[in-house]
Each structure stands twice: as C-alpha cells, then as structure tokens.
C-alpha positions as a Markdown table, in Angstrom:
| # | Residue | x | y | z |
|---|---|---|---|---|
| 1 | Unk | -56.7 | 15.9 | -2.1 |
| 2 | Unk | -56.2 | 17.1 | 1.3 |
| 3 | Unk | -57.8 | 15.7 | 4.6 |
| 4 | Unk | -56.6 | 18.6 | 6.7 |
| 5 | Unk | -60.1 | 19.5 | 7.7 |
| 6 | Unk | -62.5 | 19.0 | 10.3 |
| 7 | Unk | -65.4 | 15.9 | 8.7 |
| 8 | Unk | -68.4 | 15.4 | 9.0 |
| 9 | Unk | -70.6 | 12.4 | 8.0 |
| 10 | Unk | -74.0 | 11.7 | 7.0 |
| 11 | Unk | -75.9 | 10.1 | 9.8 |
| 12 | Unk | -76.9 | 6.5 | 9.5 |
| 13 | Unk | -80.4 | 6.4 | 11.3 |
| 14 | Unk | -81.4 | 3.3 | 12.8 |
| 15 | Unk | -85.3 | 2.2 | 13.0 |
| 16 | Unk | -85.6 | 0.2 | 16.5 |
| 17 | Unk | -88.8 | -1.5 | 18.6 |
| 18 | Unk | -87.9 | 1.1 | 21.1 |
| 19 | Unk | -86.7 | 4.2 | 19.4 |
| 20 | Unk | -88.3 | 7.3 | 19.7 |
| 21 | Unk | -88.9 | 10.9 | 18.1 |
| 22 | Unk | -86.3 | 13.0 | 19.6 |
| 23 | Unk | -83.5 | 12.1 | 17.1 |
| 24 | Unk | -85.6 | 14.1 | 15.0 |
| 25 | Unk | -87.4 | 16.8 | 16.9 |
| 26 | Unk | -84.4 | 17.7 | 19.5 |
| 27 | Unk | -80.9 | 16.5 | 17.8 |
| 28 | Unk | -82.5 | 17.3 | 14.2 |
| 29 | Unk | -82.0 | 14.2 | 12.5 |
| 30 | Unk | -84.3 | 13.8 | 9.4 |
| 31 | Unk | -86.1 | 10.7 | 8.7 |
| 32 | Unk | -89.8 | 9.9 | 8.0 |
| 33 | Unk | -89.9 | 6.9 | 10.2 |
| 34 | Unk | -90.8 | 7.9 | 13.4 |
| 35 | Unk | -89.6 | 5.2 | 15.9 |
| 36 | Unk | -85.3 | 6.2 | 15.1 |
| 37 | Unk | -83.4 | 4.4 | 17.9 |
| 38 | Unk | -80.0 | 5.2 | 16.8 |
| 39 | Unk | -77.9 | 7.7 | 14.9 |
| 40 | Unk | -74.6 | 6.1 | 14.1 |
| 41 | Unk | -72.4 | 8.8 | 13.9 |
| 42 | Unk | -69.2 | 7.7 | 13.1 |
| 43 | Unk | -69.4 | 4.3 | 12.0 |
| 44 | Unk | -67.1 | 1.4 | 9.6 |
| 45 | Unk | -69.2 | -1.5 | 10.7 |
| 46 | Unk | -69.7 | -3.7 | 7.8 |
| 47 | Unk | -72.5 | -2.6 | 5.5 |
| 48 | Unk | -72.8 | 0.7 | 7.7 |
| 49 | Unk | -69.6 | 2.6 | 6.9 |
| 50 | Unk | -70.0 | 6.4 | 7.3 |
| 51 | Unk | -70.0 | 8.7 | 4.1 |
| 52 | Unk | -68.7 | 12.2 | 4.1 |
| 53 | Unk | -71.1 | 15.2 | 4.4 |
| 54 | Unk | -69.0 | 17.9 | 3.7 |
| 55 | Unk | -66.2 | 19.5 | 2.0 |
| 56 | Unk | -63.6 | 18.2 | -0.7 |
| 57 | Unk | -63.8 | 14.6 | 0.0 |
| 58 | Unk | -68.0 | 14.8 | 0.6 |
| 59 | Unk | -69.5 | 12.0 | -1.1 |
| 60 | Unk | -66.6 | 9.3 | -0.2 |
| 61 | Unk | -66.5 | 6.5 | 2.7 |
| 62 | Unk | -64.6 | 6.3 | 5.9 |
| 63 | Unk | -63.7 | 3.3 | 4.3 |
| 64 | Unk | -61.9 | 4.8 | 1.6 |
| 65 | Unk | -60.4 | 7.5 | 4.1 |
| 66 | Unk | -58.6 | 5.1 | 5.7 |
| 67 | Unk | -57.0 | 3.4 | 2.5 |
| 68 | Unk | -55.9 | 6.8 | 0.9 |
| 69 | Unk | -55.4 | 8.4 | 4.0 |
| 70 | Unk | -53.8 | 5.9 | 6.6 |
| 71 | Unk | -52.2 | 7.5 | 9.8 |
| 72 | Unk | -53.1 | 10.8 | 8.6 |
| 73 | Unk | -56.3 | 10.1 | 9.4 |
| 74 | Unk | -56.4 | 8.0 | 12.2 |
| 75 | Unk | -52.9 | 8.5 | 13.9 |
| 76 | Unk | -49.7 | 6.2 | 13.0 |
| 77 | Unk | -50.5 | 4.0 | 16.2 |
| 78 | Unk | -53.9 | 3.8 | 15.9 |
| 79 | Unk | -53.3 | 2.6 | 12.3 |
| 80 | Unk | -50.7 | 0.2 | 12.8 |
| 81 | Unk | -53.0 | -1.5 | 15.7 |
| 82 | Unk | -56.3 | -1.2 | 13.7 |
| 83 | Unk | -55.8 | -1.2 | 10.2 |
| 84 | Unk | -58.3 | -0.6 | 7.7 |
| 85 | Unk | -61.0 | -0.6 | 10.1 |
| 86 | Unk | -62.2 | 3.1 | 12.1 |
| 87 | Unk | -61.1 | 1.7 | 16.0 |
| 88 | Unk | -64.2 | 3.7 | 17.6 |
| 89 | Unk | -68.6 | 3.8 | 16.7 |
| 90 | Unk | -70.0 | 6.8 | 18.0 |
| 91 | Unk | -73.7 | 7.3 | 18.4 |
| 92 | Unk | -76.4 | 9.0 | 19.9 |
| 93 | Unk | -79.5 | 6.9 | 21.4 |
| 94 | Unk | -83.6 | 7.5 | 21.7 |
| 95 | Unk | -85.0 | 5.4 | 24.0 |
| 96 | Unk | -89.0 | 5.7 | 23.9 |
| 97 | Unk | -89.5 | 2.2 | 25.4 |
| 98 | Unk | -86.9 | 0.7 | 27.6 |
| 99 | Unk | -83.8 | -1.6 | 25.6 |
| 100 | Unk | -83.1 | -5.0 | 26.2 |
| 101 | Unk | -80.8 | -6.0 | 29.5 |
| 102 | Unk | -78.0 | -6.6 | 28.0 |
| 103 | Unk | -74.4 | -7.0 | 28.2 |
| 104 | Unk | -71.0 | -7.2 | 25.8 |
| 105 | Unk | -68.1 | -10.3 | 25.9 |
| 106 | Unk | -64.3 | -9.3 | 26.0 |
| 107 | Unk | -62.3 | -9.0 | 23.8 |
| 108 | Unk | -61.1 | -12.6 | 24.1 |
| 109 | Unk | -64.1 | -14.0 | 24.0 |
| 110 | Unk | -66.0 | -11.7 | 20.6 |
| 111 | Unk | -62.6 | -12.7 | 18.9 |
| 112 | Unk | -63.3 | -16.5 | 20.1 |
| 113 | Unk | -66.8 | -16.6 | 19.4 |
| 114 | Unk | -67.3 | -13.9 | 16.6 |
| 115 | Unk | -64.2 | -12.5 | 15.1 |
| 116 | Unk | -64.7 | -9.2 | 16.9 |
| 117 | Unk | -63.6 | -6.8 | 19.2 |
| 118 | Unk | -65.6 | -6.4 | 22.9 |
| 119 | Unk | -67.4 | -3.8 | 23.0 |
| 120 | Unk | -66.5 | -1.3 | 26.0 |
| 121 | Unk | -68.6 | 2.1 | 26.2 |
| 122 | Unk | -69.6 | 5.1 | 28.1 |
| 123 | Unk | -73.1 | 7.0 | 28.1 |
| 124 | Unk | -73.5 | 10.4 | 28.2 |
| 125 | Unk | -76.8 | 11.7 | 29.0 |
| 126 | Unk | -78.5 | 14.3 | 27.3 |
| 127 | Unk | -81.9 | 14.9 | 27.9 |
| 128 | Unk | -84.0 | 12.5 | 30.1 |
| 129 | Unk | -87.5 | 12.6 | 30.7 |
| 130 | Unk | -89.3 | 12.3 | 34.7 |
| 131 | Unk | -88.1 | 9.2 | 36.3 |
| 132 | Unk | -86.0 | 8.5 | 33.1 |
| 133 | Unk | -83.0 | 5.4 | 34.6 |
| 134 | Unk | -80.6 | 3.0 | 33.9 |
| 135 | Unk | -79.6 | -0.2 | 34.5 |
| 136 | Unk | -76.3 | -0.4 | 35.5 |
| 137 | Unk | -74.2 | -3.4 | 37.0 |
| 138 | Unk | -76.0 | -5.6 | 39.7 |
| 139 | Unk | -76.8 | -4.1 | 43.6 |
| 140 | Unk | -74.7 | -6.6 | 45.1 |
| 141 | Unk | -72.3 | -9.1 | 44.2 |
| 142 | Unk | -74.6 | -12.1 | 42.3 |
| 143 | Unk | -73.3 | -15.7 | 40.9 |
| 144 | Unk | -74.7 | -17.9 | 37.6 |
| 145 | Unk | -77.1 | -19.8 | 39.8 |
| 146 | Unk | -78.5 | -16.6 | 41.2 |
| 147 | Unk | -79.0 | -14.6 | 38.2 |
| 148 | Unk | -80.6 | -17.7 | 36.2 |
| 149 | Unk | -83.2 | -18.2 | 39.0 |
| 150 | Unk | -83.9 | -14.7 | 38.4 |
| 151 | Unk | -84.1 | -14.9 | 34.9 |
| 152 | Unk | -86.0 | -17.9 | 35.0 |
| 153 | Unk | -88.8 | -15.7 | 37.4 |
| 154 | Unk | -88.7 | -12.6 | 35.4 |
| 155 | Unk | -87.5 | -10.7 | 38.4 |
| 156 | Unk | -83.9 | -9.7 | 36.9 |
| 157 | Unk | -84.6 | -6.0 | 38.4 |
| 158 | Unk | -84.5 | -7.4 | 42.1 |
| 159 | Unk | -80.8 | -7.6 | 41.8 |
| 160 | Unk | -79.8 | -5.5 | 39.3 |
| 161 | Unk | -79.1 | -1.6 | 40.1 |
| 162 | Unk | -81.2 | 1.0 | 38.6 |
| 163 | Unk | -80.1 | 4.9 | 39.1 |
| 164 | Unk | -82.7 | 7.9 | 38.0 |
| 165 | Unk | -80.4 | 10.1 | 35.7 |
| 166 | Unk | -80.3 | 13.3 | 34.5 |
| 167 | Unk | -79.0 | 15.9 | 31.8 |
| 168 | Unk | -75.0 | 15.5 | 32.5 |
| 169 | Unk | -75.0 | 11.9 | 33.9 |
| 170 | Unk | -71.8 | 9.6 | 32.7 |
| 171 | Unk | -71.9 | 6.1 | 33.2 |
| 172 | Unk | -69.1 | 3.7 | 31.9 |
| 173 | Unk | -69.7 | -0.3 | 30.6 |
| 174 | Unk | -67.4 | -1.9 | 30.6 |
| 175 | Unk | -67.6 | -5.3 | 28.6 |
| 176 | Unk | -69.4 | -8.4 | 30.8 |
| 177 | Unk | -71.2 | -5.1 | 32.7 |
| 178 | Unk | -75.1 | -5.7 | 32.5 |
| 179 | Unk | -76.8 | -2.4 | 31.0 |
| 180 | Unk | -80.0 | -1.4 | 29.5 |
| 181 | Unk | -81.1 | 2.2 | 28.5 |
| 182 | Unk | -84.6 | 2.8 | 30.4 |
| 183 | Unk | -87.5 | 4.7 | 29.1 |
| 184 | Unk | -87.6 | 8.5 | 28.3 |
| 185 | Unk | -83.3 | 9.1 | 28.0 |
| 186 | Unk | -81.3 | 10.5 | 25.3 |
| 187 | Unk | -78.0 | 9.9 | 25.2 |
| 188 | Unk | -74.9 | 10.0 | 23.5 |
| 189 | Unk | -72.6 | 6.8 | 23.3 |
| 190 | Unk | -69.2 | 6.4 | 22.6 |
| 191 | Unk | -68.0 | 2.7 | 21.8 |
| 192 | Unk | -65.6 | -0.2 | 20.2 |
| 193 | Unk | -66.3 | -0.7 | 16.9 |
| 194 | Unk | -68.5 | -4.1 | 17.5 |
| 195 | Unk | -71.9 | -5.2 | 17.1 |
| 196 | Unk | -71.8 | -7.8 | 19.3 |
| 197 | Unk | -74.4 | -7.5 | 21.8 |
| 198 | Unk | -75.7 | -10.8 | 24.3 |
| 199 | Unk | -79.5 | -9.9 | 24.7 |
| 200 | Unk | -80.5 | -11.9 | 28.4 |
| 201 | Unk | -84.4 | -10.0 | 29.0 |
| 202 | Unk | -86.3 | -8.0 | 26.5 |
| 203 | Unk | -89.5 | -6.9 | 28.2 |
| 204 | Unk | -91.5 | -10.5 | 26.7 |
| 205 | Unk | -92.5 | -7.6 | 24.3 |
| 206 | Unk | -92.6 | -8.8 | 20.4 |
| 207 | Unk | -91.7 | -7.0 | 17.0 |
| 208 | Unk | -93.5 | -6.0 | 14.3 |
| 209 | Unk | -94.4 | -9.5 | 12.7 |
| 210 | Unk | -95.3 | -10.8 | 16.6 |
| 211 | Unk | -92.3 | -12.3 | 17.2 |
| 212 | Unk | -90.0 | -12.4 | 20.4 |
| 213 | Unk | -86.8 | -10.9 | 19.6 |
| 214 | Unk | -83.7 | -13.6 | 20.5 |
| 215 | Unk | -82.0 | -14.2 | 23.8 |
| 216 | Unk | -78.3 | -15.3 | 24.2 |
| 217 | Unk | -78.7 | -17.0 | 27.4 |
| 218 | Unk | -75.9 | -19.9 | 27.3 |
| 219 | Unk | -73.6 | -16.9 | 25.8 |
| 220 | Unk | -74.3 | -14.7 | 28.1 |
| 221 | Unk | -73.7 | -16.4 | 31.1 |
| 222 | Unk | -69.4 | -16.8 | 31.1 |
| 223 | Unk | -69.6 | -12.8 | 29.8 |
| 224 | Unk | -71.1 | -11.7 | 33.0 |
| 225 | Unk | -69.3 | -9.5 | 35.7 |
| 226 | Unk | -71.4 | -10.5 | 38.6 |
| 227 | Unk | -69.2 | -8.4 | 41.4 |
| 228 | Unk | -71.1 | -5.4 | 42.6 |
| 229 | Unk | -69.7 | -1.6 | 42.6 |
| 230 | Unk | -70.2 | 0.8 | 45.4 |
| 231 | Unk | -71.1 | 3.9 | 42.5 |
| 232 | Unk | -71.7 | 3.2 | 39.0 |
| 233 | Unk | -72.6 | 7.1 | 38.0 |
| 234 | Unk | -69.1 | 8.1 | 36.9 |
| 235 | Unk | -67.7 | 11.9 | 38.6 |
| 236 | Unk | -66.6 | 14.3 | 37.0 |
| 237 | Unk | -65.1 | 18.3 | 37.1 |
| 238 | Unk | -66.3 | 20.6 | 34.3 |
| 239 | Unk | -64.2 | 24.0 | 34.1 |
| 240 | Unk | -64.9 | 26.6 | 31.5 |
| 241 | Unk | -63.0 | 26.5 | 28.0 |
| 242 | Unk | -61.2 | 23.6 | 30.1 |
| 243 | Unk | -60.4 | 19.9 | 28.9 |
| 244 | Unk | -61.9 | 17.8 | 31.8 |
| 245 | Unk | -61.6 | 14.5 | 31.9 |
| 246 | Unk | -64.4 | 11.9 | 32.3 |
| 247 | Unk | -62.8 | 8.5 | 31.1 |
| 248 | Unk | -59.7 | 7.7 | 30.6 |
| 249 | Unk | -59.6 | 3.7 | 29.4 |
| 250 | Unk | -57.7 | 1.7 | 27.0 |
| 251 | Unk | -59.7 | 1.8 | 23.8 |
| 252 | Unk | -60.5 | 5.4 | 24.5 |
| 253 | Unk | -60.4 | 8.6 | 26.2 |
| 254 | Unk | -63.3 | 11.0 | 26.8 |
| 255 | Unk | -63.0 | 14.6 | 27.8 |
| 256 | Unk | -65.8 | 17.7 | 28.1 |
| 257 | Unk | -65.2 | 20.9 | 27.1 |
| 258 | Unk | -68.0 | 23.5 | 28.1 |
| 259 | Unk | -66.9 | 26.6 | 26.1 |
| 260 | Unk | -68.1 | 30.7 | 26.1 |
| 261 | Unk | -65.8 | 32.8 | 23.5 |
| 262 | Unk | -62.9 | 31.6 | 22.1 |
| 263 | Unk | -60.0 | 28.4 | 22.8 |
| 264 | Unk | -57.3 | 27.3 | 20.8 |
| 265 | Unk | -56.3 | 23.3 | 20.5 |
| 266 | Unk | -53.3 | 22.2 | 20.1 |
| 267 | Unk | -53.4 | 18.2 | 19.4 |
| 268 | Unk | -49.3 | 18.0 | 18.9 |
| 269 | Unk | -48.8 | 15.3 | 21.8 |
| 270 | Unk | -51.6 | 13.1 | 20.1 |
| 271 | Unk | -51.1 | 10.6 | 17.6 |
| 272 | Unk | -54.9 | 10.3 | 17.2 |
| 273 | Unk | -57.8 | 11.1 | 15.3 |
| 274 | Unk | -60.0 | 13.4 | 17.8 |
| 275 | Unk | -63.9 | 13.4 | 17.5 |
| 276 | Unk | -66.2 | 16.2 | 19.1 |
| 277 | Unk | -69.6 | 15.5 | 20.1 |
| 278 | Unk | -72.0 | 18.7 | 20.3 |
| 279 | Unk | -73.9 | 18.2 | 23.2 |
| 280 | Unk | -75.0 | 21.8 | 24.6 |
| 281 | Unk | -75.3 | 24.9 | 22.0 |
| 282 | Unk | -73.4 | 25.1 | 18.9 |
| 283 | Unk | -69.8 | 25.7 | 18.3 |
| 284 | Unk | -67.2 | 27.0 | 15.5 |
| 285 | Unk | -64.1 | 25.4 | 14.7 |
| 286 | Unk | -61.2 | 28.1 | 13.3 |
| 287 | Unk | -58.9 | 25.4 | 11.1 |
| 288 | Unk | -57.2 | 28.2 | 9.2 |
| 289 | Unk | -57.2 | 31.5 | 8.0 |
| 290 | Unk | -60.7 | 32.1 | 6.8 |
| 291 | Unk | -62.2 | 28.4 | 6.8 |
| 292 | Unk | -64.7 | 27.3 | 9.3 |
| 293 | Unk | -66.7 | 24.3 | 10.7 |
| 294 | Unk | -70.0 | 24.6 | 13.3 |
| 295 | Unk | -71.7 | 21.8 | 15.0 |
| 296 | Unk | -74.9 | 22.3 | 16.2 |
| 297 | Unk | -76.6 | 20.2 | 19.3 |
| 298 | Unk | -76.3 | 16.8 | 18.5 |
| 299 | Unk | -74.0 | 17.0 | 15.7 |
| 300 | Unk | -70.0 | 15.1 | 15.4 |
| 301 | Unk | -67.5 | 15.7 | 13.9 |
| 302 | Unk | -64.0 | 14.5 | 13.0 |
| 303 | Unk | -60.3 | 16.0 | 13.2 |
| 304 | Unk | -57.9 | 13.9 | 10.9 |
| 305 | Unk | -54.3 | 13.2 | 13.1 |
| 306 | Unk | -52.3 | 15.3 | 10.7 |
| 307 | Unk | -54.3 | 18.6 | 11.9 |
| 308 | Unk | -52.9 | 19.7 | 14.9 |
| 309 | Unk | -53.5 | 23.1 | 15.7 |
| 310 | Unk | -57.0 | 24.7 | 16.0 |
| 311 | Unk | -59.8 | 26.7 | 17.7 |
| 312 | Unk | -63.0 | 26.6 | 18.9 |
| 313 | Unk | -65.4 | 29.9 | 19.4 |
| 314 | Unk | -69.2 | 29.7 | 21.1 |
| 315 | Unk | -71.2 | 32.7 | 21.5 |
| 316 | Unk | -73.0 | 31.4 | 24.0 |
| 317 | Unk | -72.7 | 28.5 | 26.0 |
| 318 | Unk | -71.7 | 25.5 | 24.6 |
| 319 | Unk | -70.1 | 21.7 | 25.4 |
| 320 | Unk | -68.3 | 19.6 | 23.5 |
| 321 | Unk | -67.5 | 15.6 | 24.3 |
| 322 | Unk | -63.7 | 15.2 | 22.7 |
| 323 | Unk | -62.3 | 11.7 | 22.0 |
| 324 | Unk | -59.6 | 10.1 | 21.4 |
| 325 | Unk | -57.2 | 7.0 | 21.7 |
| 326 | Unk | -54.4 | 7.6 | 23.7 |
C-alpha cells in the first residue's frame, strides 16, 4: 500500500491542572473534558503513538509506519540515526493557568539518567490573551547557590526573565534553558521526542486529589544553564509564498510559510520527513493529479520522504510552520 500522501493523525488530547478551552473552541479539537492542556500531534512516545486519520493507511500507527515504511517515511538518514522511533513530538499548548518552571537535561544526561533523548524545543505563539508572558532563561547570569536561595524564598521570578508575547512570537529552549508557559497563551511546540521534564516551582498549587505535584530539585540543579542571554524572543523575516527561516538547529529545522494563491514544493534536496503546522487560515496541498489534502487552523500534517514534489494553494491568507531534519 502506498505512503505517497500527505497524513494526518488523530489528535491525542491531554487533560492537564492548567489546560484550558481553546484546544477546543479556537483550534477545534473535540473532547468533553474541558481543562485540554495538550494536543499531541505527532507523537511515538510509548503508550501515545499517533494513529492515522486519513486515507489508505487510516486506522494504523506511526508505529507501524515506520516498520513497513522505513526511510520512505522518515528519510534514509533520519532512519538510520533513529530507528523505529518518530525523531520529532509536535504539539500545540492551552495554558489557562500558568505551567510549572521547568527545564529539560541533555542529551547526555536523559540518556544517563533515563534512557532518553533531551528534549530541545521552540514555541510558536498563536493566540495570547492581555498580558499573556513567558518565562524564558534567567535576567542575568545566576549560579546553584543563587537560584536555591531563591527557590528556597519562593521568589524564582526575581531572577528569571519574563517577556509579554504576542500572536507571531518564537522563542527557542534549548535543553538546561528554564521555561514555563504563563497564563492566557496558545501556542504551538515543536520538540525531541522525550518526556522528560525536571519540574523546579509549580505555583504551591495542588491536583485534583489535593496533592502537590512533584519537584526534581537535586535533578535539576546540574541541568541548568544559568548564563543569561541579551534577547531570548527569537527574529525572524516572513515573505509571502516564501520559505523563511526561524530555527535552524541540530535535531530540527523550522521554517514559515505565509501563503495567498498558489506555490509549488519541491523537497528533492531533503532526506526528511516534512511536517506542516496550520497556524493562520487554511491551506490545500495539490500531491497529484486530482488528489488533495487541507489543513485548517490548528491542524498538522505529514509529507512521507519519498514524496517530493508538491503544492500548496490558499484563498486567502494563510501560514504554514514546515519542519524538518536536516
């Protein structure tokens, strides 16, 4: 059966103490639970492994896409470094209530510590709310014995750098980088595949059952990058029915399209899987002579590595996130 066709997969929503509505009343998610956090988009983290949504392999798991499949899936690089396991979890976040402070080991220390990869990411805001912010990085350079006496006082925000954010923002984490999603923002996250996350404040706020959600203190505190940067906010050009880049790391590279008519895409350099994030308007992808694919605002979706040549048509103004490992 042939994969030479955009995919799609069935959203894997995630209930959180801080999740919100607007999975469900903006992006279109559907779930009776109210407080959805997370949509995991793209996902082969154990026991949440994506399922197709649509066409002649609907109904089977990434998992299994990658053991028929193999490079012509994922790209013969990508598969040779990765395996059997998708390299990338895509997501888009709710925060209602503030996340955690947190922060994400290396690599060398998640494969130490927890047989994982690190877990290096970028946001993408898409909708924040009045005085909606992150936390991002610390305002000035810091040390253990700093940050502990801060933690200890429950006055972590003194020295760590908060930036109001808007519709359009990018910010990239790198791993050891302290983060935490504030209030009111919706955004869309592109990650490592790990789940490995060092929790340091949560608010003192408690679960459901009344109980205080764990801390990773003593793990935390050899993850941290304490050195200060000048601009967190990451810059970026956007030029119509352009590729502009935003990132460009090692695990991944991240691109936005804004696009009015019609573009062809021609992926023949890449050996790659390429994802597309819908994150203005909707937008058609032409992948041959009378077959079609649309993603709508808050949709994903993902281009095996054996299709090379397509295009992309939006009546009215739409923008696309496209990644890919290079």
């Amino acid at each position: 059966m042939s994969i030479n066709y955009p995919i799609k997969f069935k959203p894997i929503l995630k209930e959180t103490i801080w999740g919100g509505e607007k999975l469900m009343t903006v992006l279109n998610k559907h779930s009776d639970v109210k407080n959805i956090g997370e949509s995991w988009e793209i996902s082969s983290v154990d026991r949440n492994i994506s399922i197709v949504a649509n066409g002649k392999l609907k109904g089977e798991s990434l998992e299994n896409l990658l053991i028929i499949y193999r490079d012509a899936l994922v790209g013969k690089k990508v598969f040779n470094e990765f395996s059997y396991k998708f390299p990338l979890l895509i997501k888009y976040i709710d925060a209602k209530e503030a996340l955690s402070i947190q922060l994400h080991p290396n690599d060398k220390l998640a494969k130490e510590r927890h047989n994982s990869f690190g877990k290096t990411e970028i946001w993408y805001v898409m909708q924040a709310d009045e005085g909606g912010n992150l936390i991002v990085g610390f305002k000035e350079n810091s040390n253990k014995e700093e940050y502990l006496e801060h933690l200890k006082h429950k006055s972590l925000l003194e020295i760590l750098n908060v930036d109001k954010v808007q519709n359009g923002d990018v910010y990239f984490i790198p791993t050891g980088r302290v983060h935490a999603i504030g209030a009111g923002v919706m955004l869309a996250e592109i990650q490592q595949t790990s789940d490995v996350t060092y929790r340091i404040y949560d608010w003192d706020r408690k679960d459901t059952r009344g109980n205080y959600r764990k801390l990773h203190t003593e793990l935390a505190l050899d993850a941290i990058d304490y050195k200060a940067q000048e601009e967190y906010r990451t810059l970026y050009n956007k030029t119509l029915n352009k590729q502009s880049n935003i990132i460009d790391c090692q695990y991944f590279t991240t691109n936005i399209i804004p696009i009015k008519g019609k573009i062809e895409i021609d992926h023949s350099n890449k050996d790659s899987f390429v994802i597309y994030m819908c994150v203005k308007g909707e937008a058609t992808f032409h992948y041959s002579e009378d077959e079609v694919e649309t993603v709508s605002y808050g949709e994903t979706i993902l281009i095996p590595a054996i299709l090379k040549e397509f295009s992309i048509s939006s009546k009215n103004h739409s923008e696309l996130l496209e990644i890919y490992i290079n």
